[in-house]
C-alpha positions as CSV (number, residue, x, y, z in Angstrom):
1,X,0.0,0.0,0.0
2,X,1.1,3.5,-0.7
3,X,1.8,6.0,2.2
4,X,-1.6,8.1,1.6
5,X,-3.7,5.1,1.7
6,X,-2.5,3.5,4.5
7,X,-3.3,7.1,5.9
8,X,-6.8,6.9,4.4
9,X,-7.3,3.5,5.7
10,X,-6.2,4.3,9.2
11,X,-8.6,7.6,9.3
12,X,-11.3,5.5,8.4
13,X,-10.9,2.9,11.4
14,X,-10.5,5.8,13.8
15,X,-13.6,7.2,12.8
16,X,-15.4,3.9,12.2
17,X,-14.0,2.6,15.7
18,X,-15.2,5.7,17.7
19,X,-18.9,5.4,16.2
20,X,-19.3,2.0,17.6
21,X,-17.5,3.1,20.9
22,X,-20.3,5.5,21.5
23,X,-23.4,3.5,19.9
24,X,-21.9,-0.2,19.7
25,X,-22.6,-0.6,15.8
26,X,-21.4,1.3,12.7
27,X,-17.9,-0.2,12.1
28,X,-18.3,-2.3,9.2
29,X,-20.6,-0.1,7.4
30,X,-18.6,3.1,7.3
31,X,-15.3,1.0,7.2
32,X,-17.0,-1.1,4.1
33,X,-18.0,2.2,2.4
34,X,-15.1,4.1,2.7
35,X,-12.9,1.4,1.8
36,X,-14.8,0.4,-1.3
37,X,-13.6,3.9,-2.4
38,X,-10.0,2.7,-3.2
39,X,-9.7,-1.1,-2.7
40,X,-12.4,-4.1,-4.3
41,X,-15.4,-5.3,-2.1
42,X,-13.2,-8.3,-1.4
43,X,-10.1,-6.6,-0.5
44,X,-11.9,-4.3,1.7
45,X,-13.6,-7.0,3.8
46,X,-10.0,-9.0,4.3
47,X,-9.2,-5.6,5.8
48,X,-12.7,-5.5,7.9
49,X,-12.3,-9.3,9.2
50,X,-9.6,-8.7,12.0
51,X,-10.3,-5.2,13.5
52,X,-14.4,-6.4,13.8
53,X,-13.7,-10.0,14.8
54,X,-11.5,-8.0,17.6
55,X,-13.4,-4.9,18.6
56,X,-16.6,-6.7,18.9
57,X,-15.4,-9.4,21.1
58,X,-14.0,-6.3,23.4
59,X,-17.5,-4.8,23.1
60,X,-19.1,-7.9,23.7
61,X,-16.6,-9.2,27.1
62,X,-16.7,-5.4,28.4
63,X,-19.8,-6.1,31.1
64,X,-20.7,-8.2,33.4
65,X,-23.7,-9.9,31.5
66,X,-21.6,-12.0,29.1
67,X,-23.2,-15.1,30.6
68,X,-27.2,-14.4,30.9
69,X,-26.8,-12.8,27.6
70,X,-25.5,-15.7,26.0
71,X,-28.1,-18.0,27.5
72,X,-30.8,-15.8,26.3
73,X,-29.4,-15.2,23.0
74,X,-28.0,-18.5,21.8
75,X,-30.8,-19.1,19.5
76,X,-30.4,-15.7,17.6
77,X,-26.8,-16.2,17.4
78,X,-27.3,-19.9,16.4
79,X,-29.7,-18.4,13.2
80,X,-27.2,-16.1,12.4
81,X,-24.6,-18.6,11.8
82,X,-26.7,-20.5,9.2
83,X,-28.5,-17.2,7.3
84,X,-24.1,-15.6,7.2
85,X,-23.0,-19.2,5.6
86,X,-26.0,-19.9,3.7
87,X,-25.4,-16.7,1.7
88,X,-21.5,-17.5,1.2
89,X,-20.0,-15.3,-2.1
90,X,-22.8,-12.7,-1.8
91,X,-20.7,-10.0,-0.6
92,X,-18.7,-10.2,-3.7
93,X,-21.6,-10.6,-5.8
94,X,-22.7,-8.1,-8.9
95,X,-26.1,-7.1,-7.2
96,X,-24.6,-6.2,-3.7
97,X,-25.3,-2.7,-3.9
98,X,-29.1,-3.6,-4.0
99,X,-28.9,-5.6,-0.8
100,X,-26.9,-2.4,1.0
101,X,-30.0,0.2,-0.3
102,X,-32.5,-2.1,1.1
103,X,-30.7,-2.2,4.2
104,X,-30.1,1.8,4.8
105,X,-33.5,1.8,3.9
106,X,-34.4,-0.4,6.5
107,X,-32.1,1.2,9.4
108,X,-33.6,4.7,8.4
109,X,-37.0,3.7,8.6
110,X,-36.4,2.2,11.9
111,X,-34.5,4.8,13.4
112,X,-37.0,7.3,12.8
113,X,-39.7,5.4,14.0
114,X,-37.6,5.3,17.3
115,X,-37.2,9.1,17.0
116,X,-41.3,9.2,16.8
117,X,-41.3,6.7,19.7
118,X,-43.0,4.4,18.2
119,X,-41.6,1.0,20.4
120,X,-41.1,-2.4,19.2
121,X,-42.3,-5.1,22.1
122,X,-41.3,-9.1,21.6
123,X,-42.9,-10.7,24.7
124,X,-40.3,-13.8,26.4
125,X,-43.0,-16.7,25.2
126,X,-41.9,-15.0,21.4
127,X,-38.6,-15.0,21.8
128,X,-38.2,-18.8,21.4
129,X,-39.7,-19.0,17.9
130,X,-38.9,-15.2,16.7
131,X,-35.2,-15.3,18.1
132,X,-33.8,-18.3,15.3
133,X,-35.6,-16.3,12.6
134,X,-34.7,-12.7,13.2
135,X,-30.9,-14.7,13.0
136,X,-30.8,-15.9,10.0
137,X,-32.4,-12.6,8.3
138,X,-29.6,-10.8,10.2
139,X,-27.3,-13.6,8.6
140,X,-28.3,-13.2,5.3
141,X,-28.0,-9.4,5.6
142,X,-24.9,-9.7,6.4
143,X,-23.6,-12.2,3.7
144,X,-24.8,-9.5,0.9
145,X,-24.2,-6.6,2.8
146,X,-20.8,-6.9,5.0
147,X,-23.0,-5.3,8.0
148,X,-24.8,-7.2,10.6
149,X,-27.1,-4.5,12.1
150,X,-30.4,-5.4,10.9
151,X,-32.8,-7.1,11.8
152,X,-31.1,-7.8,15.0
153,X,-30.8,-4.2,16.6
154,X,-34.6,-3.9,16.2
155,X,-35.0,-7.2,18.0
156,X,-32.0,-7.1,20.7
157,X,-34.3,-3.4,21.6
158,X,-37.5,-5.2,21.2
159,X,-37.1,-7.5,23.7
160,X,-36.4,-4.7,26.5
161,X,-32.5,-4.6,27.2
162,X,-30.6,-2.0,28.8
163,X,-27.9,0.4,27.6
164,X,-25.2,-1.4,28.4
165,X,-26.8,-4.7,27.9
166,X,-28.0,-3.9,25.1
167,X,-24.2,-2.6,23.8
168,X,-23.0,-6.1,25.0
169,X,-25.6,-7.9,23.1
170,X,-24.8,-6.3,20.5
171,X,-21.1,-6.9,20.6
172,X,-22.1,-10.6,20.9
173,X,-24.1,-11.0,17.7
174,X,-21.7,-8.7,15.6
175,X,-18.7,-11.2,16.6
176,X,-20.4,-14.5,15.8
177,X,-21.7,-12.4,12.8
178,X,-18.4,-11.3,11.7
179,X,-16.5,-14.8,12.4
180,X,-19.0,-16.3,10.3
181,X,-18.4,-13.6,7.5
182,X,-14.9,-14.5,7.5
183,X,-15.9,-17.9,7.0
184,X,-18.1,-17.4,4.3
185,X,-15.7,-15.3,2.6
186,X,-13.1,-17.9,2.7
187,X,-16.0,-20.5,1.2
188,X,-16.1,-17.9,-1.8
189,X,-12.2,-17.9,-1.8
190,X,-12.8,-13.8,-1.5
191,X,-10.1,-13.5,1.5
192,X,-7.1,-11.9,0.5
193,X,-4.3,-12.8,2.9
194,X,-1.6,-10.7,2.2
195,X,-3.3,-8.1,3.2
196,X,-2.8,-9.4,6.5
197,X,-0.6,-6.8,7.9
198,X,-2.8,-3.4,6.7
199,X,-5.8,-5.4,8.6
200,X,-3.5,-5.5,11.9
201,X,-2.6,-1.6,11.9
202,X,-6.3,-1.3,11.1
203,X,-7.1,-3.3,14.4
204,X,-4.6,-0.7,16.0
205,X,-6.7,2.3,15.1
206,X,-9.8,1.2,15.3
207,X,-9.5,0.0,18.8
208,X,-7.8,3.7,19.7
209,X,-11.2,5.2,18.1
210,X,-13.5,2.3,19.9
211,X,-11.6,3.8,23.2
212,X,-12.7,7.5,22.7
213,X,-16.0,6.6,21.7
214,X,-16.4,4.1,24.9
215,X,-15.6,6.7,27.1
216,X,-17.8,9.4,25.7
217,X,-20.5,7.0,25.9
218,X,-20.0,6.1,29.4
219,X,-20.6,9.9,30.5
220,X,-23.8,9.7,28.3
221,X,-27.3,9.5,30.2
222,X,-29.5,6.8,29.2
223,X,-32.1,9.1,27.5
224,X,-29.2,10.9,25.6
225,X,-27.8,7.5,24.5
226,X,-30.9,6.2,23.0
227,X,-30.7,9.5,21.1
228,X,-27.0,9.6,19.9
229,X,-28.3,5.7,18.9
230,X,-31.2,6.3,17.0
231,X,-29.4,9.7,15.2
232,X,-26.4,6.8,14.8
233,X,-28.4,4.2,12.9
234,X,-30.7,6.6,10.6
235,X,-27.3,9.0,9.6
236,X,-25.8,5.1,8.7
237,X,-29.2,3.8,7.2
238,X,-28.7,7.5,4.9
239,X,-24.8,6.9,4.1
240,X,-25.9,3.0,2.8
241,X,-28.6,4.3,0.6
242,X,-26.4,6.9,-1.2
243,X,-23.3,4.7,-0.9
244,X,-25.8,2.1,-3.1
245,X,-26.8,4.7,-5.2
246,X,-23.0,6.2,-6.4
């Protein structure tokens, strides 16, 4: 890589790392986007596999609910396992862009429903059925898309968490989301290794950015957060539909 975009890569996982530090989401959408500017899909998401895989299992271990969280959440996560490896190659596919306009369509519909408080409810005698399903949609979204936000924000708020377990929750399905992406990438023989190295300094940066974001977000009051969060995922949902559409 040249000197100015290993620059341009390192900007974008400092700014990508400090969004999900202060919402818990965001990093493989901007980083994708940005990255699809100078390098292939594929080459971009070799890049993306390392710093997510890493800053989401930091997002998902920083709390103290690691445990009930995984007992409540296994069937989601086991859903999204299947829906990410049943839709190996996608990513790299020639109608991805349609998949990523659906989805910013979908995340800014959502997020301004949240801004008209409008509330999703999944009772606990739902979450058995509902849990596998809203998986593998968030699966297969992610195998077209390289993001692993929806449907599983609008269910991980549905079924009533709290700010910081919901951030945890979150970190939990993105990093069986994104370990599963790597998998299906390699399936698709879409993972270029040698770019290796650029995907550690990445890790570097994005964790730095992940820091600053983390600690703004700690001094934010719950109210304030669900704000920043729903502003978060519609200003995303907006970048995904013009990022489709150029």
């Amino acid at each position: 890589m040249s000197e100015f975009l290993l620059l341009f890569v390192a900007g974008v996982f400092v700014l990508a790392g400090f969004v999900k530090g202060v919402v818990g989401l965001g990093l493989p959408a901007i980083a994708m986007g940005l990255l699809a500017l100078v390098m292939t899909p594929a080459d971009a998401a070799s890049v993306l596999i390392l710093p997510t895989v890493a800053t989401n299992i930091w997002q998902m271990a920083a709390g103290p609910n690691l445990k009930p969280v995984i007992a409540r959440l296994w069937p989601l996560m086991l859903g999204v396992i299947g829906g990410t490896l049943a839709g190996a190659g996608w990513l790299v596919g020639a109608h991805g862009q349609y998949g990523t306009a659906l989805l910013g369509i979908a995340l800014a519909l959502y997020a301004l429903s949240g801004l008209a408080s409008i509330r999703f409810k999944v009772s606990r005698k739902a979450e058995p059925w509902l849990a596998p399903l809203v998986g593998v949609l968030t699966g297969l979204v992610a195998a077209a898309t390289g993001v692993f936000a929806m449907p599983a924000v609008i269910y991980l708020q549905a079924i009533g968490l709290e700010m910081e377990i919901l951030v945890q929750a979150l970190g939990l399905s993105f990093t069986i989301s994104s370990l599963a992406l790597a998998v299906n990438l390699a399936l698709a023989s879409a993972l270029n290794f040698s770019l290796g190295p650029a995907s550690l300094g990445a890790l570097a940066v994005a964790c730095l950015g992940m820091w600053l974001g983390q600690v703004l977000r700690l001094r934010l009051r719950p109210a304030t957060f669900r704000l920043c969060f729903l502003l978060g995922l519609l200003a995303l949902g907006i970048y995904l539909i013009v990022r489709a559409a150029v």
